[in-house]
C-alpha positions, -999 to 999 in steps of 0.1 A, spaced: 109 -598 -563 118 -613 -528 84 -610 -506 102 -594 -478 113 -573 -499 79 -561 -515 70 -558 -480 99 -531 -475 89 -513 -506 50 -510 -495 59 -502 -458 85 -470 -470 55 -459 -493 32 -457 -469 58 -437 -438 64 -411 -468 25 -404 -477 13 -379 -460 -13 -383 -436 -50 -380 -438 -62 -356 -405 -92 -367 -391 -117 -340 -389 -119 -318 -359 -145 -331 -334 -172 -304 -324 -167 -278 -298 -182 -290 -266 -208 -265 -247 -217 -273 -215 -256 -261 -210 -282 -261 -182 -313 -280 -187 -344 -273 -171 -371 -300 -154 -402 -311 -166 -429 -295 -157 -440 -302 -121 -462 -324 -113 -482 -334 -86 -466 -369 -78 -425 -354 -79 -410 -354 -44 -382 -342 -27 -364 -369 -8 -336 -353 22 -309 -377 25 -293 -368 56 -261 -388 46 -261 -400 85 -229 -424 76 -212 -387 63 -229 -362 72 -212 -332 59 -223 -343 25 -260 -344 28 -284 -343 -4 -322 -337 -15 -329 -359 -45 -355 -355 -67 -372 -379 -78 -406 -388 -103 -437 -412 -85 -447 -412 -123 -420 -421 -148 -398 -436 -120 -370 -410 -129 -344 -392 -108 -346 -363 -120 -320 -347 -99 -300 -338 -67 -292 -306 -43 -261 -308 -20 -272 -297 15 -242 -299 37 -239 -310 64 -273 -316 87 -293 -294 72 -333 -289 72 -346 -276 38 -387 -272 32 -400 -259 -1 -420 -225 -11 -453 -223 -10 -456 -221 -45 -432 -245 -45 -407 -231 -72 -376 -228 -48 -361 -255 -27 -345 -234 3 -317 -253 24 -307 -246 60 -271 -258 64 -235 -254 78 -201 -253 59 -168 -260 78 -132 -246 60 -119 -279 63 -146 -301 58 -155 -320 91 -137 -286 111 -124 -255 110 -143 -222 105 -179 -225 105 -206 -207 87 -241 -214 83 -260 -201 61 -295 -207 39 -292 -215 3 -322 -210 -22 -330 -231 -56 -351 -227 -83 -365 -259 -88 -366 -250 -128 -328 -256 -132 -316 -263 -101 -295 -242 -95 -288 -218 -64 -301 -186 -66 -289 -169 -39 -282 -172 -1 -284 -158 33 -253 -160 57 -268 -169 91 -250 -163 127 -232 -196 136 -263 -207 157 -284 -227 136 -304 -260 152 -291 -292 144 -312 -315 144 -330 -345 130 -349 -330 100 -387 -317 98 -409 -292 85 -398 -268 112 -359 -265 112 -368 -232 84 -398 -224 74 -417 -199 48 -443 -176 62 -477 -182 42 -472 -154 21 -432 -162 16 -424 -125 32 -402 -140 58 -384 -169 67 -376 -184 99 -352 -205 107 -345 -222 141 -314 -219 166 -300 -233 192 -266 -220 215 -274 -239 229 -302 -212 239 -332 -213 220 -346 -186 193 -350 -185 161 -341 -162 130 -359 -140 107 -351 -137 75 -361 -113 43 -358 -136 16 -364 -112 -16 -335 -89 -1 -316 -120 10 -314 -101 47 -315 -112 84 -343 -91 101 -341 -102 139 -333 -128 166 -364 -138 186 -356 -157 219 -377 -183 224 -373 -189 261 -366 -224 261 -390 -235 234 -375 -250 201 -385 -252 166 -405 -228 141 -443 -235 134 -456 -207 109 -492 -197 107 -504 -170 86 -482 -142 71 -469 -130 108 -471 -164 135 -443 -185 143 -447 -209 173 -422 -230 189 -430 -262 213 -417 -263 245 -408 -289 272 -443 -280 294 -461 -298 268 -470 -259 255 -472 -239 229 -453 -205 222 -464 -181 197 -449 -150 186 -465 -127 163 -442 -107 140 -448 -65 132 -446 -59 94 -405 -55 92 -403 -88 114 -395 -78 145 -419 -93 178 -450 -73 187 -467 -99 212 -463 -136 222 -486 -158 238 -481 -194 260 -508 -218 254 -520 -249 278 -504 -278 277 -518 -298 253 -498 -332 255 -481 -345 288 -441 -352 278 -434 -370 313 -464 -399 305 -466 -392 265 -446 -370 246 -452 -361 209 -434 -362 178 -420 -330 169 -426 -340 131 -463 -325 127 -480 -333 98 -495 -308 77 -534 -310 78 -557 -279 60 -559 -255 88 -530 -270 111 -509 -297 115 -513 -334 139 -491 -342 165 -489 -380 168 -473 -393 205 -453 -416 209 -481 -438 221 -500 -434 192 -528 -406 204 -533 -377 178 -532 -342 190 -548 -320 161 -539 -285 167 -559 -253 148 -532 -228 138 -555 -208 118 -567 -181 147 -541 -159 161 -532 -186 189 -535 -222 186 -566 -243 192 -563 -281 203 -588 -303 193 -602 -335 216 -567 -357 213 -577 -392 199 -558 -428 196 -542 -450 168 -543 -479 186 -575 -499 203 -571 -507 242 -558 -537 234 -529 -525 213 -522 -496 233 -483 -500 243 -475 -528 222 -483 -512 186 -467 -483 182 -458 -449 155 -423 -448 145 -395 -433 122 -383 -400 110 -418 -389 93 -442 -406 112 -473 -396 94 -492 -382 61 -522 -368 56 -544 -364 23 -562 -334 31 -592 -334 3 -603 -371 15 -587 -366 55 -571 -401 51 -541 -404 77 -512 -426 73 -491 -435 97 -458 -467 95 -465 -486 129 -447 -514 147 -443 -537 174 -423 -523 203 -418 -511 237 -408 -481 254 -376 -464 232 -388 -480 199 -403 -448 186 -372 -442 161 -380 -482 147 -397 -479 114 -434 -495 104 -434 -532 96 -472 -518 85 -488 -487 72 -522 -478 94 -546 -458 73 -571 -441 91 -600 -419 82 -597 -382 103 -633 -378 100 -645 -411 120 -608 -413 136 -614 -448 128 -589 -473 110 -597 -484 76 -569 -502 66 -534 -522 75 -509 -525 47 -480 -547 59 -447 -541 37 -431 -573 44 -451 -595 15 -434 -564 -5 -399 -574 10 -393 -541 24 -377 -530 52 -395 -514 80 -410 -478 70 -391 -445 85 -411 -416 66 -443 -415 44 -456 -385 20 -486 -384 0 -491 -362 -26 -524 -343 -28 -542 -350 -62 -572 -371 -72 -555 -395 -77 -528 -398 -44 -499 -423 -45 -478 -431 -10 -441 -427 -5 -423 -446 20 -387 -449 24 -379 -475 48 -349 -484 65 -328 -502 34 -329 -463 15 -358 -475 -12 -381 -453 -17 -420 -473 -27 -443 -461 -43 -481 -469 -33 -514 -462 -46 -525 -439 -18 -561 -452 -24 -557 -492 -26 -522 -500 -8 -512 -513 -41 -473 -513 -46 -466 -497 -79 -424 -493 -79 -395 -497 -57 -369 -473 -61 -333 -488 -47 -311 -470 -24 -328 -437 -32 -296 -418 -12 -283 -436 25 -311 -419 47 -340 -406 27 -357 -393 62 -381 -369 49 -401 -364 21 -417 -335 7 -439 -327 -24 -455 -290 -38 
């Protein structure tokens, strides 16, 4: 037989078999996982998305296994802190109806830090502060009964919420002073532009039952103070721009300022100075402080650290300088350090990595790249 036509013959007996189905693929289920359990070297890393900012982010990410373990969305400019027990992630942030405009509504969105996923929210009057992120945009109270959250209307106050019934309790005006420090179950206090402190103590359904103004305990015309305090055991620091540390007691029922005391020698005074968007750390158990600093003049203070200062709270004396160029980083914008026996250091710097230290040697463990566009604050539980 002719080859081409053999060829025909086969090609008609294979079009008239019939055809062999494939087997159906599985049914796809889409699940929710859940985290590994916490530990004490996972931190939460606020990317303020400053090059879009209504599509901000808190990443999650592990100082151990080296893992990103997850994101939030947070809006647009939006301070977030965690729980004191720290199982919900709670968000502070504003929507628009058409993206960058249109109607706006703020509002304060809780997550369980299990699954990730939102829980629940609060829906705010369109009056919430925005600014650059700290601890004290919202805030828990110690026992997580309320939760304040500051405004600006630009008038100052700030908001208190109910979180278990997911309830606004009460608008406190602040008189000028911004920001919301908690202390206790019942104290909120706000800086102001004096150079004092405001605190307003709460009634038991949230509403004020006295306030108090402290002295001044820092001069803002000769040396103001970073409104980013760090957390100590019974307070938190106030580093100037300068470089003097202002420790403040919040553990009485008003503030109590301790004997302010400096970074820098006399020598270095003015020409090494603190900088960034979380300018210092402090490992409570040991009282080891650490703080990115950098050469610079007046208006630097936003530069990040081309060194890490460590400094022991007890002696207020500087143990240790831990430059991060031989690392090939870029200048350091905010530090965290987590609180175990064994403490590693956070920095992101000004590049978006994230490095990981050993909090007790200055050795560099990991470099995570581009950890988000501008990780500016880091928290851990």
């Amino acid at each position: 037989m002719n080859i081409f036509l053999m060829r025909a013959a086969l090609l008609s007996l294979a079009a008239s078999a019939p055809l062999l189905a494939a087997p159906p693929l599985p049914a796809e289920h889409l699940t929710v996982t859940t985290l590994p359990p916490n530990n004490p070297h996972r931190i939460y890393v606020l990317d303020d998305a400053f090059t879009n900012e209504i599509d901000a982010r808190v990443h999650l990410f592990d100082g151990d296994t080296y893992r990103r373990l997850g994101q939030i969305d947070a809006g647009f400019n939006p301070g977030f802190n965690l729980s004191p027990d720290g199982k919900t992630t709670v968000v502070g942030t504003t929507y628009y109806s058409r993206g960058s405009r249109g109607t706006r509504t703020d509002v304060v969105e809780f997550t369980d830090n299990t699954t990730l996923s939102i829980t629940h929210e609060i829906v705010l009057p369109p009056k919430r502060a925005m600014t650059l992120p700290t601890y004290f945009n919202v805030a828990y109270s110690a026992d997580s009964h309320f939760l304040y959250v500051s405004y600006v209307t630009p008038a100052a106050s700030f908001g208190v919420l109910d979180p278990a019934k997911n309830t606004v309790l009460e608008e406190i005006d602040t008189a000028g002073c911004v920001l919301v420090i908690p202390s206790g179950p019942n104290r909120v206090s706000s800086l102001c532009e004096s150079g004092r402190l405001l605190t307003v103590t709460l009634d038991a359904e949230g509403h004020e039952a006295s306030r108090a103004l402290s002295d001044a305990f820092f001069d803002p015309d000769r040396d103001p103070v970073f409104v980013q305090g760090v957390p100590m055991t019974d307070g938190f620091a106030f580093v100037s721009f300068l470089g003097e540390v202002h420790e403040v007691d919040f553990s009485g029922a008003q503030p109590a300022f301790h004997q302010p005391w400096s970074l820098v020698s006399a020598t270095e005074k003015g020409h090494w100075r603190p900088g960034g968007t979380q300018i210092g750390a402090i490992h409570r158990k040991s009282g080891k402080l650490f703080v990115p600093m950098h050469r610079g003049g007046e208006g630097s203070h936003k530069e990040g650290g081309t060194e890490i200062w460590v400094f022991d709270m007890k002696t207020r004396q500087r143990t240790a300088r831990w430059p991060v160029k031989p690392h090939k980083l870029a200048p350091v914008l905010a530090v965290q350090v987590s609180q175990d026996e064994a403490p590693i250091l956070f920095a992101a710097t000004a590049h978006s990595d994230v490095a990981v230290f050993d909090a007790r040697t200055g050795q560099l463990r990991h470099v995570e790249k581009q950890l988000g566009q501008t990780p500016w604050v880091l928290l851990n539980p």
